[in-house]
C-alpha distance (Angstrom), angle and dihedral (degrees) to the residues before:
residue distance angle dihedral
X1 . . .
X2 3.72 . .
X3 4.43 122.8 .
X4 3.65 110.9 -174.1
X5 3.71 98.9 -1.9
X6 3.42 93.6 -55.6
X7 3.94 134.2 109.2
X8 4.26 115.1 -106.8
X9 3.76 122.1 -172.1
X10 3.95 115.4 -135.5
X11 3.83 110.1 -82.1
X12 3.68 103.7 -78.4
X13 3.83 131.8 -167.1
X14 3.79 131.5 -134.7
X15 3.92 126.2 -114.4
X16 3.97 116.8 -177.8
X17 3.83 102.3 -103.2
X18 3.74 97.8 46.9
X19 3.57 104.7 135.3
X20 4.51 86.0 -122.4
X21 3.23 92.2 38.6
X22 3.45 104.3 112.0
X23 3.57 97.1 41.1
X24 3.95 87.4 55.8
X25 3.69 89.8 58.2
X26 4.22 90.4 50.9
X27 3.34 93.3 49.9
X28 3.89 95.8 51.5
X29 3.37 87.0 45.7
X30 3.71 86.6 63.2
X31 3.49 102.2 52.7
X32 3.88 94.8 48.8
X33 4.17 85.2 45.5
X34 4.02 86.7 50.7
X35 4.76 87.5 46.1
X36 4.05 78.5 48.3
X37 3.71 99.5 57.8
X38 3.87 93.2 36.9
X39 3.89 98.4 51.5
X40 3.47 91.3 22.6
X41 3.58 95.9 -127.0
X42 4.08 132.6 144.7
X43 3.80 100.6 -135.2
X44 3.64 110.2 159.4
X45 3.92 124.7 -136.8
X46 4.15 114.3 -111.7
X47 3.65 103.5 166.8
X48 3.90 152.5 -80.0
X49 3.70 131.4 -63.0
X50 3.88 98.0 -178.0
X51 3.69 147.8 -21.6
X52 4.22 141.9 -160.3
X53 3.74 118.0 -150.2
X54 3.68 128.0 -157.6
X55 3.78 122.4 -131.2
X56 3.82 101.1 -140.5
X57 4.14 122.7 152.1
X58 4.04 105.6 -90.2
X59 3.69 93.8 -25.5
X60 4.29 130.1 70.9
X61 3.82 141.0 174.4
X62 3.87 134.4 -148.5
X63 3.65 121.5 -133.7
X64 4.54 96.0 -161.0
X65 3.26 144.3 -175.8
X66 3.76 125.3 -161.4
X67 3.48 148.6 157.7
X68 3.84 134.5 -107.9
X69 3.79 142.0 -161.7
X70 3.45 127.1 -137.7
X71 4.14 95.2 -152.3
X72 4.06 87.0 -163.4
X73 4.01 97.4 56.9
X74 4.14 99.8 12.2
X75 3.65 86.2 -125.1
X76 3.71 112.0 150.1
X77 3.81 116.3 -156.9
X78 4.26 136.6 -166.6
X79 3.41 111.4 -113.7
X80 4.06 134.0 178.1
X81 3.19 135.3 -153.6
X82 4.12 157.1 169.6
X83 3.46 138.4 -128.4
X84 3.92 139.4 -178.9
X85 3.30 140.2 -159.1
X86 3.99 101.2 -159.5
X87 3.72 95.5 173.1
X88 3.89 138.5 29.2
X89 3.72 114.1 -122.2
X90 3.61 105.5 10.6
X91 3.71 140.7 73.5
X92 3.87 102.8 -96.6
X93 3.47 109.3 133.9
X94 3.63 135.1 168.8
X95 4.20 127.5 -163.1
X96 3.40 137.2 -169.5
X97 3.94 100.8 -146.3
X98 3.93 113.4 -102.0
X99 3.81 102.7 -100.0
X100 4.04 130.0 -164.2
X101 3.54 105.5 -85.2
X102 4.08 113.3 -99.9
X103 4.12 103.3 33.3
X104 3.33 106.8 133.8
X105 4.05 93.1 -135.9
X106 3.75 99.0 84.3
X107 3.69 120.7 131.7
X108 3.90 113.4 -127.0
X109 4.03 111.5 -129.6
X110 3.70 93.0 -113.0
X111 3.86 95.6 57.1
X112 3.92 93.8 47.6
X113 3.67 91.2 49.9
X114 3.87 92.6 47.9
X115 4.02 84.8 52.2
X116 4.11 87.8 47.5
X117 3.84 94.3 51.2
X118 4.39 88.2 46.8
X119 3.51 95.1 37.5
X120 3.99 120.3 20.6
X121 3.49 117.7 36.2
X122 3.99 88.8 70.7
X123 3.64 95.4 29.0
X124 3.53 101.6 54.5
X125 4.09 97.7 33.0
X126 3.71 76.8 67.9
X127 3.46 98.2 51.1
X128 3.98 101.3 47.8
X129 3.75 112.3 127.8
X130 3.44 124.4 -114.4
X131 4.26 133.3 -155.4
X132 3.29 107.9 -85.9
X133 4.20 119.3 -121.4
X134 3.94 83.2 -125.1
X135 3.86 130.1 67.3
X136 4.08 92.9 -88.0
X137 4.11 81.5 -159.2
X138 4.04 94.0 65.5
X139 3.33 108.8 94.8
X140 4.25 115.6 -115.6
X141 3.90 137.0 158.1
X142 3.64 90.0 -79.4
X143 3.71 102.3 36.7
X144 4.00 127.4 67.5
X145 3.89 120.4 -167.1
X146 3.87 113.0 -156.3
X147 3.53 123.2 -137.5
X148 3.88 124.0 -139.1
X149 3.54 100.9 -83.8
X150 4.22 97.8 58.6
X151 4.21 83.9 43.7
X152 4.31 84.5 58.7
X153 3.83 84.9 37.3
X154 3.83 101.7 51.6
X155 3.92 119.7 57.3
X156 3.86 92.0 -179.0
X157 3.80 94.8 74.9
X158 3.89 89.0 63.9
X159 3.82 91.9 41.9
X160 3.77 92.0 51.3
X161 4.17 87.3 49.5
X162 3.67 95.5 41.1
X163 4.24 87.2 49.9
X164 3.73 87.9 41.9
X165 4.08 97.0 57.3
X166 4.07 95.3 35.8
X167 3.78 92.9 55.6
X168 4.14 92.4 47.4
X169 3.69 86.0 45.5
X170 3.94 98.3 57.8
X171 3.74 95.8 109.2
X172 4.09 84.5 85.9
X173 3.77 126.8 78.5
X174 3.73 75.4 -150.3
X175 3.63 118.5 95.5
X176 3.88 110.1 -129.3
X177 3.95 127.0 -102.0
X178 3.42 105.7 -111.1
X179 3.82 101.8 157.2
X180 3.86 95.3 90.0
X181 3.81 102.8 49.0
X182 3.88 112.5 126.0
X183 4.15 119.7 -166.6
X184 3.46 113.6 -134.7
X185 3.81 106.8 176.4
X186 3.29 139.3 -16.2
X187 4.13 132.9 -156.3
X188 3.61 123.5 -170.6
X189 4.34 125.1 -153.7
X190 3.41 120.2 -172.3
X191 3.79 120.8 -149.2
X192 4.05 92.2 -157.4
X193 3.50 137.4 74.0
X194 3.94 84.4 -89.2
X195 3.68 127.6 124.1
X196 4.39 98.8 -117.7
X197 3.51 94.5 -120.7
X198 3.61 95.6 61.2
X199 3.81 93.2 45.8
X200 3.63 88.5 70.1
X201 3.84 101.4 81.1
X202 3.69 103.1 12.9
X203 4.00 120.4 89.5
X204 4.25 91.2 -101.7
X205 3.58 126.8 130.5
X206 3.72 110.2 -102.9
X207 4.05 142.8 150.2
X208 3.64 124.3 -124.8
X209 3.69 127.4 -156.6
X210 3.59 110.6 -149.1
X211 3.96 120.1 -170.3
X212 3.67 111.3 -172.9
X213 4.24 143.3 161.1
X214 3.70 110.5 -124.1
X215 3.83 97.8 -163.9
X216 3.71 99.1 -172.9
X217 4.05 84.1 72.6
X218 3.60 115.9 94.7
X219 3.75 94.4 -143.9
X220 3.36 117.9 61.9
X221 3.55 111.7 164.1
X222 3.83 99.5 101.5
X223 3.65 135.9 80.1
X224 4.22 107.4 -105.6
X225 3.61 106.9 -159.9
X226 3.79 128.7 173.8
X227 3.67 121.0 -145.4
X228 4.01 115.7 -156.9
X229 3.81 125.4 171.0
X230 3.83 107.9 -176.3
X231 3.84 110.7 -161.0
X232 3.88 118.5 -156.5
X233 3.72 133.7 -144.0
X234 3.29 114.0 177.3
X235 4.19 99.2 170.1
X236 3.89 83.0 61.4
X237 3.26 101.5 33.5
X238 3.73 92.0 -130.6
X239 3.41 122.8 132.5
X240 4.39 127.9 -165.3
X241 3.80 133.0 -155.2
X242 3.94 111.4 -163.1
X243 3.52 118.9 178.7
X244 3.73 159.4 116.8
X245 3.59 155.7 -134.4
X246 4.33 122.1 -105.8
X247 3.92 124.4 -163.3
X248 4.15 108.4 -167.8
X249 4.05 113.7 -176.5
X250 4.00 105.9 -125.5
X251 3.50 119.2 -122.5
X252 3.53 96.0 -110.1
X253 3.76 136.7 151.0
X254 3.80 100.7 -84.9
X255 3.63 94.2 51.1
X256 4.09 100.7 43.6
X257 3.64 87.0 101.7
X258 3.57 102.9 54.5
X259 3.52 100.8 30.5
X260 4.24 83.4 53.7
X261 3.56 81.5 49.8
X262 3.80 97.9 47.9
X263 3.78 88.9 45.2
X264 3.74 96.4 53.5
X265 3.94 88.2 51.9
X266 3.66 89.5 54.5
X267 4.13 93.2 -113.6
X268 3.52 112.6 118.2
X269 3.51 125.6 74.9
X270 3.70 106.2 160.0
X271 3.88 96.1 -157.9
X272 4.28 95.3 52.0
X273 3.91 103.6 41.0
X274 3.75 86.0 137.0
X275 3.72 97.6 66.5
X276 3.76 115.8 86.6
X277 3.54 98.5 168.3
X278 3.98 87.8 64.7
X279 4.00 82.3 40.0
X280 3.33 91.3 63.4
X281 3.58 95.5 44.2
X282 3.23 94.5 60.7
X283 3.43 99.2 37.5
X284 4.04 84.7 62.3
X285 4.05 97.9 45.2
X286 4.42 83.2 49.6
X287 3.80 91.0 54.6
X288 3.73 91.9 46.7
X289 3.92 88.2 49.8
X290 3.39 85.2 59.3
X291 3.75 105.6 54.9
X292 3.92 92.7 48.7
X293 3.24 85.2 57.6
X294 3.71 93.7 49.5
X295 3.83 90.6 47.4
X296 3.88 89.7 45.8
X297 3.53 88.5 54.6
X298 3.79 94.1 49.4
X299 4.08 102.3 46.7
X300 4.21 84.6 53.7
């Protein structure tokens, strides 16, 4: 069956076991998180009835519909939605909000992927977030660190790190362990004229800086830390997650020496290991240290 120029498999259903099962369930969860922030509802996520797949090289999309609870009334309601993968191995993500099953403005798979090839692959490649050269956990005018209570309170912060590791991790047949993760803070930035706190459950764009302990890794010495951006469109109804995954070395016993070393040289700045442009820099300033010192030493 083709939509759009592209080839659909038969709606399918989902049976726990199936080897995309869970990833299914995430990304349903998604669109019903992206119909919560734009109505500014609570629905709650009960399952799936059926899906369609596209067959596209490396990268695929889900045309689903589910069913949600309204936990005030117990009325569970049909919902569809869209998801897209625009880019193999990394979190870039684009969703047609879940929408009440039956309204005649829903976007058929083929036409949102024909608007992600024109449209997001460059776009949003720009727009991927980066560490920050700051702590991103301090608390500033921009930034907003949540406290236990609004961790419990908000399911999309695990969603978000859940999507953010499964996309990196694609390079597997093998769908990733995700059973052992454990959340140990979370910041949020808005990119708006929006105080950060209030970014968190309305339908804003916004980054989130996710550290977490993935205990089903054997090392776990280093700092894991997700970064999402989620990008809003509300004329659309579209809604993007753009992110990636961080690995910081901790500053533990074994490393003192080299990291004093590093530090003394001018090259480590545990918040911008990604840069090597101000790498290098600094890698050029340290050797120059070095031979004034040299020459110091040899005029006494």
């Amino acid at each position: 069956m083709e939509i759009g120029g592209e080839t659909i498999v038969p709606w399918l259903t989902t049976e726990e076991g199936m080897s995309n099962y869970m990833r299914i369930l995430r990304e349903s969860k998604m669109g019903l998180h992206g119909y919560n922030l734009f109505q500014g509802k609570n629905l709650q996520f009960s399952g799936v009835n059926r899906y369609n797949k596209s067959f596209r090289p490396a990268t695929s999309s889900y045309y689903i519909t589910l069913e949600a609870k309204n936990p005030t009334i117990g009325l569970v309601q049909t919902f569809q939605t869209t998801v897209s993968e625009v880019s193999f191995g990394e979190l870039i993500l684009s969703c047609k909000v879940a929408r009440p099953y039956g309204e005649t403005n829903t976007i058929h798979i083929g036409e949102e992927n024909k608007r992600n090839d024109q449209m997001c692959i460059s776009l949003l490649g720009r727009m991927m977030p980066k560490l920050p050269q700051h702590n991103p956990f301090q608390k500033t005018k921009r930034s907003y660190v949540l406290n236990k209570s609004e961790l419990q309170d908000n399911d999309c912060i695990s969603l978000y790190l859940e999507l953010a590791i499964a996309t990196t991790n694609r390079h597997s047949s093998r769908e990733p362990d995700l059973s052992n993760l454990e959340i140990l803070e979370v910041a949020i930035e808005s990119t708006q004229d929006l105080e950060p706190s209030e970014a968190l459950g309305s339908a804003s764009d916004a980054i989130f800086y996710i550290r977490y302990k993935d205990l089903s890794r054997v090392k776990n010495d280093v700092d894991r830390i997700a970064i999402v951006r989620r990008i809003c469109h509300q004329q659309t109804g579209t809604f993007r997650l753009v992110g990636r995954i961080k690995t910081i070395p901790q500053k533990n016993k074994s490393s003192r020496t080299s990291i004093l070393l590093k530090l003394d040289l001018g090259l480590y700045n545990p918040w911008r290991l990604s840069s090597p442009r101000l790498a290098q820099g600094k890698r050029k300033r340290g050797v120059l240290l070095a031979r004034l010192r040299r020459l110091h030493k040899t005029v006494r």
